[in-house]
N, C-alpha and C positions, 0 to 999 in steps of 0.2 A: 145771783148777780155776777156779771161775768167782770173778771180780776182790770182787764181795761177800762171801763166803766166806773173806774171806784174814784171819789176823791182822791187830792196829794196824799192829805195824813193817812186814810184808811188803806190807799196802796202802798204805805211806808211798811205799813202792819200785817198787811196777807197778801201783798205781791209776790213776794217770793214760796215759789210751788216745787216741789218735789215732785215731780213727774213719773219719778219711781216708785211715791212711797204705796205702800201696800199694808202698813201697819196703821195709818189714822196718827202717827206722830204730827205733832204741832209746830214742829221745828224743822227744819232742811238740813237731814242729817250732814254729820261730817266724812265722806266719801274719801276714806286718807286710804286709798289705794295710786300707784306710781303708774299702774299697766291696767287690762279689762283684756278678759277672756274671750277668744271668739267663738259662737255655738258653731259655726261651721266655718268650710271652708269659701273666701268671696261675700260672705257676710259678717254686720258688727252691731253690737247693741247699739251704737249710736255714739261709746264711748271706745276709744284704743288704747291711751296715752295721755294723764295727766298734762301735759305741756301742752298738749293740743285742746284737749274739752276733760272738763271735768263735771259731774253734776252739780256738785253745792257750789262751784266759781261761776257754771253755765246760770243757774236761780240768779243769784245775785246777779251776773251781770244783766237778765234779760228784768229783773227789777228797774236795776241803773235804767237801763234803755226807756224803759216805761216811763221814769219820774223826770226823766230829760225829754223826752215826746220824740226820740232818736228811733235808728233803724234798726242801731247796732250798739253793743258796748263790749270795751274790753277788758278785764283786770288785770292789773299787774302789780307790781311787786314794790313799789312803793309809784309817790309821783314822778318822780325824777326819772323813774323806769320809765313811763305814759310816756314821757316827754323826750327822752333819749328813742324812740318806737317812732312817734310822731317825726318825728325831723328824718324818720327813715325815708319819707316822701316823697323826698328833696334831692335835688339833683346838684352834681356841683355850677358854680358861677349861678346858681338860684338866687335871687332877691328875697330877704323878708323884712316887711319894714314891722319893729316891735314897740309895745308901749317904754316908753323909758325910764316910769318909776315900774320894776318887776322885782321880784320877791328873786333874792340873791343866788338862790340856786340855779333859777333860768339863765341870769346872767352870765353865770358860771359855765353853765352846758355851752349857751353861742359861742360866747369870746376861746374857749379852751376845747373843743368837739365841734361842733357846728362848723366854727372857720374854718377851722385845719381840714375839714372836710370839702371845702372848697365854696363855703355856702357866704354868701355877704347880708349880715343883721344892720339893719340901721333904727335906730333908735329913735322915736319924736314922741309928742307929746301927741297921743291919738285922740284926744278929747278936741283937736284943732283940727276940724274936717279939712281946712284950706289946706292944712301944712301936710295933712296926710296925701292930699290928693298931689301938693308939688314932687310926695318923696317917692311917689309910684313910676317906676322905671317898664321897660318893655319886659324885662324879665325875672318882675316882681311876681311871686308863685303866692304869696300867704301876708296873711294880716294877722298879728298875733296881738291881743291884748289880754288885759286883766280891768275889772273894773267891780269894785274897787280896785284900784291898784292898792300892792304891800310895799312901803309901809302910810304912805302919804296920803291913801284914800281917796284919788284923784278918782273920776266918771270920765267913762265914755260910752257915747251914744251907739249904741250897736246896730240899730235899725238903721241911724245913719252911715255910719261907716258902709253898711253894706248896702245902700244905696249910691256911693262915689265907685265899688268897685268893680269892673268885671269877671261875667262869670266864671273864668278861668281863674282869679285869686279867689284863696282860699281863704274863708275869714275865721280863725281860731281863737275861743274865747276861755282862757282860765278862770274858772267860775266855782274856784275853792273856799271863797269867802262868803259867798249868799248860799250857795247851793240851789237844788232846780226849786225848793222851798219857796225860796226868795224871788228867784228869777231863773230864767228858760231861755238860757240862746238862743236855741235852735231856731225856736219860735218868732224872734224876732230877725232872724238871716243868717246866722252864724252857721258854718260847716261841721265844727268840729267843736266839743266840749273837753276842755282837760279837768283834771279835778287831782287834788291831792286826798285820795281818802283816807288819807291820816287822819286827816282833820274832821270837819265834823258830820260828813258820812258815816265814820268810825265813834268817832264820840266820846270816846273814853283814854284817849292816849296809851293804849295799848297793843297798837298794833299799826302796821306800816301797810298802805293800802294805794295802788292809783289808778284813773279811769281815763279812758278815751272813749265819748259818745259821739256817734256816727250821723248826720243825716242823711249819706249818698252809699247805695249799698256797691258801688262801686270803690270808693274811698273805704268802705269798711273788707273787702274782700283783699284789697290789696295789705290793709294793716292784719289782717287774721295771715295776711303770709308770712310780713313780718313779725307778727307774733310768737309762731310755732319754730321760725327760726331763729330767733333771740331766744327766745324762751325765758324771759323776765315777766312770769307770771303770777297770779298770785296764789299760794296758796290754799287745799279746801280748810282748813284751820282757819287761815285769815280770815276765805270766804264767808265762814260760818261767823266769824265775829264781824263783822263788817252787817251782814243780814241781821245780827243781833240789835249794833246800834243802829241803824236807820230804823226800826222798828219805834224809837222815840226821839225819830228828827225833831219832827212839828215840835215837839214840848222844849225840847231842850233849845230849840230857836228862839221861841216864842219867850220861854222865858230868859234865856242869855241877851237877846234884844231890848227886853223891858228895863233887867237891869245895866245894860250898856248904855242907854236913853239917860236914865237918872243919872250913871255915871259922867259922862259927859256934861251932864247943867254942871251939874257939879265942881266938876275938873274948873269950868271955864269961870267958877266964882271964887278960885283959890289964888290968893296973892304970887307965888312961887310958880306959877304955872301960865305961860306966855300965849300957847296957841292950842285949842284942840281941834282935831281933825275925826269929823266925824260926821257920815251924811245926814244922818240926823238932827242937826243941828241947824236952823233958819237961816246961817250967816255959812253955809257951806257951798260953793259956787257947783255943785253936782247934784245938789237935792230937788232941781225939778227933773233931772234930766231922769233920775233915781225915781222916784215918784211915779214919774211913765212906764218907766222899764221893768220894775220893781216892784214889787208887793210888802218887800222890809227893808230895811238902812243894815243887817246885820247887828255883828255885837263884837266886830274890831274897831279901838280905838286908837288914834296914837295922839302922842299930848307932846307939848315941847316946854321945858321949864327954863328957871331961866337963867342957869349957871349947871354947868358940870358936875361941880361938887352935888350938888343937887339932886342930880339924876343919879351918882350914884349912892347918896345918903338914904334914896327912897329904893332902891335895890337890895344895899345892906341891910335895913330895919325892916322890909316888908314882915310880916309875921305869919299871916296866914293866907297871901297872895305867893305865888309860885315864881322866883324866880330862872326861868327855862326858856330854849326855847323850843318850836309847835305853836298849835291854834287850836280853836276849834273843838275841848276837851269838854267837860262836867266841870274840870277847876279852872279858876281863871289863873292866868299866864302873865307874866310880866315881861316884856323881850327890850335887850337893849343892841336893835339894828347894828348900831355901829361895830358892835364885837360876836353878833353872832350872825345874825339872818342874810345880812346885807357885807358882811367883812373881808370878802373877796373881790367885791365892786370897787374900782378904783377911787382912788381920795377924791380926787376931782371930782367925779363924776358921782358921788354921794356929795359931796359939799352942794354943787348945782343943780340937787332938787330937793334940798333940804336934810338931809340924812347927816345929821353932824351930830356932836356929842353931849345935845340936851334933847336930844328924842327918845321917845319909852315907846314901846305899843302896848297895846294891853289886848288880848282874847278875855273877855267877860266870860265869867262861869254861871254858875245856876245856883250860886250860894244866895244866902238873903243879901241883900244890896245895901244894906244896913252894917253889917258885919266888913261889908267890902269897902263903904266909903271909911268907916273907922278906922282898916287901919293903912289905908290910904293918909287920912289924914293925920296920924300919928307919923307915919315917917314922911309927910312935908313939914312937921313941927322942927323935924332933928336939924339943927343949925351944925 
C-alpha cells in the first residue's frame, strides 16, 4: 500500500518514513547531527546543514504535508516561530484583515512586530462575510483566522470566506485546535495552515513544536528562504517527538472529544456557571457551520461562571485538573485567559468580546470524564 493512499489514523502511524533507514528500525531515527559530509566535490547526500534540511524534521514535516493534503510543510521552533516566518510575506503598508477573538500571542506579534514593521492588522469578526467583505481594502495581502477561535470558540466559514476573496489575498487558517483530524483547510480554500504543535500534534506537553502548511509551491519556496534565514527551526529531537505523538492523534482526539462533549452537558447544568462555549453544544451559533466543515467540535471548552471569586475558588481547589497554561495535552488544562493566554490584549479589547474575569477554558484530557466532572464539581461546591 503506497504511504498516500492510507487513511487519516493509519497515515498518523506509518506516514512518517526514513528514507535512509537501512536497518528495518520502526521509528525515524533521531539525525542529531549540526553539518553532513560531502562524498565529493559539487555533490550532496541531499542533506548539508541542519537549519536548512534535516532527515527526521524533513519525515515529519513531509508527514504534516500529507495529513493537511498541503504541497509543502515546514517545522519550526515553536508556533510563534511559524507565525513570526509567516508574516515574513508581507510587505510594509500590507493590509491584513484578522479574526478578532485570537489566541493572545498572535495579538502580541501584530500590535508589537507586525506594525512597527509597517504592516496594518484590522480586526473583525470573520464569521460576518458582510463585514469582511466591507474591511477588504486594495491593499489587503491575507485573511487570517482561527476557527475555532481561543478562547470564545467563535466559527468561521472558510469555504465562504474564500469565496468573497480574490485570488491575490491570501487566506490563512490557524487550525491548532481541530487539527487536519478534525478539519482540512486546505481543502476547503485556505492557502496557508498554521498550527502550534505544542499542542496536540505533539500531545504530550513536552515539547515546543510549530507548522506552516503550504498549498502554492510558489508560497512554499519563498518561506523555505525564509526559513533557512531565520533559522527558527525545529529541532531532530523535537522532530522525533512530534513523530511520536501524531502517531496517537486519532485516539487521543477521539477520546478528549468524547469527554469534552459530556463535559460541556455538564458545565451548562451547574448553578455557578453562566455560559458555555462549546461547538458542540445545540445552542452554539457555529455548530452547523462546524458540522460542514468539520468532522468533530474538538475538546476546548471555555465556560464563564458567575462571580470572580468563583473562577478563582475553582483554580485554587482543582485537585487533579491542571492549573497552566497550553492545550492540547493527555491531561486536561485549566487556563484562566485573563492572566495568562490573552494578558497582553488590551482591557478594552478583552472586555468587548467577552474575555473578563469569569472565564475559564478548559483543554479536556483523556482521563475517565468521571474522575473530571468530580472534581470539577468539588471546587464549584467551595463557596
Amino acid at each position: 500500500m503506497m504511504v498516500t493512499s492510507m487513511k487519516l489514523a493509519t497515515l498518523c502511524l506509518h506516514g512518517a518514513r526514513d528514507g535512509n533507514n537501512t536497518t528495518g528500525a520502526l521509528t525515524v531515527p533521531i539525525y542529531q547531527s549540526a553539518t553532513f559530509a560531502h562524498p565529493a566535490v559539487g555533490r550532496s547526500t541531499g542533506y548539508d546543514y541542519t537549519r536548512i534540511q534535516n532527515p527526521t524534521r524533513q519525515a515529519l514535516e513531509e508527514l504534516v504535508t500529507k495529513l493537511e493534503n498541503g504541497v509543502d510543510s515546514l517545522a519550526f521552533a515553536s508556533g510563534m516561530a511559524a507565525m513570526s516566518a509567516l508574516m515574513e510575506l508581507f510587505n510594509p503598508n500590507d493590509h491584513i484583515v484578522a479574526s478578532n477573538d485570537l489566541y493572545g500571542g498572535s495579538i502580541r506579534l501584530f500590535r508589537n512586530i507586525s506594525q512597527k514593521n509597517g504592516l496594518t492588522v484590522e480586526y473583525i469578526d470573520t464569521g460576518n462575510i458582510s463585514a469582511l467583505k466591507a474591511a477588504l481594502r486594495p491593499e489587503t495581502r491575507a485573511v487570517f483566522i482561527e476557527t475555532p477561535t481561543n478562547p470564545m470558540m467563535k466559527i468561521t466559514d472558510i469555504a465562504a470566506v474564500r469565496s468573497v476573496l480574490p485570488p491575490e489575498i491570501s487566506l490563512i487558517v490557524d487550525n491548532t485546535f481541530l487539527t487536519p483530524y478534525f478539519q482540512r483547510p486546505l481543502d476547503l480554500g485556505a492557502d496557508l495552515v498554521l498550527h502550534s504543535g505544542t499542542k496536540y500534534l505533539s500531545g504530550h506537553n513536552d515539547t515546543l513544536a510549530g507548522f506552516l502548511i503550504v498549498a502554492d509551491t510558489r508560497i512554499a519556496e519563498k518561506l523555505r528562504e525564509i526559513y533557512k534565514t531565520i533559522g527558527a527551526i525545529l529541532s531532530p529531537f523535537d522532530s522525533f517527538l512530534v513523530i511520536r505523538g501524531l502517531k496517537t492523534l486519532p485516539l487521543r482526539l477521539e477520546k478528549s472529544q468524547t469527554n469534552a462533549q459530556i463535559l460541556a452537558e455538564w458545565l451548562t447544568k451547574q448553578p455557578k456557571v453562566t455560559t458555555v462555549y462549546y461547538p458542540g453544544l445545540p445552542n452554539h451559533p457555529g455548530r452547523e457551520i462546524s458540522l460542514r466543515q468539520a468532522t468533530g467540535f474538538g475538546a476546548m471548552i471555555s465556560f464563564e461562571v458567575d462571580h470572580e471569586e468563583t473562577a478563582k475558588n475553582i483554580l485554587e481547589n482543582i485537585k487533579l485538573i491542571l492549573y497552566a497554561e497550553s492545550l492540547g495535552g493527555v491531561e486536561t488544562l485549566i487556563t484562566y485567559p485573563i492572566l495568562q493566554t490573552h494578558a497582553d490584549v488590551p482591557k478594552e479589547i478583552r472586555e468587548s468580546l467577552g474575555l473578563n474575569n469569569r472565564l475559564l477554558r478548559l483543554s479536556v484530557g483523556v482521563e475517565d470524564v468521571e474522575d473530571l466532572i468530580d472534581d470539577l464539581s468539588q471546587a464549584l461546591s467551595i463557596n
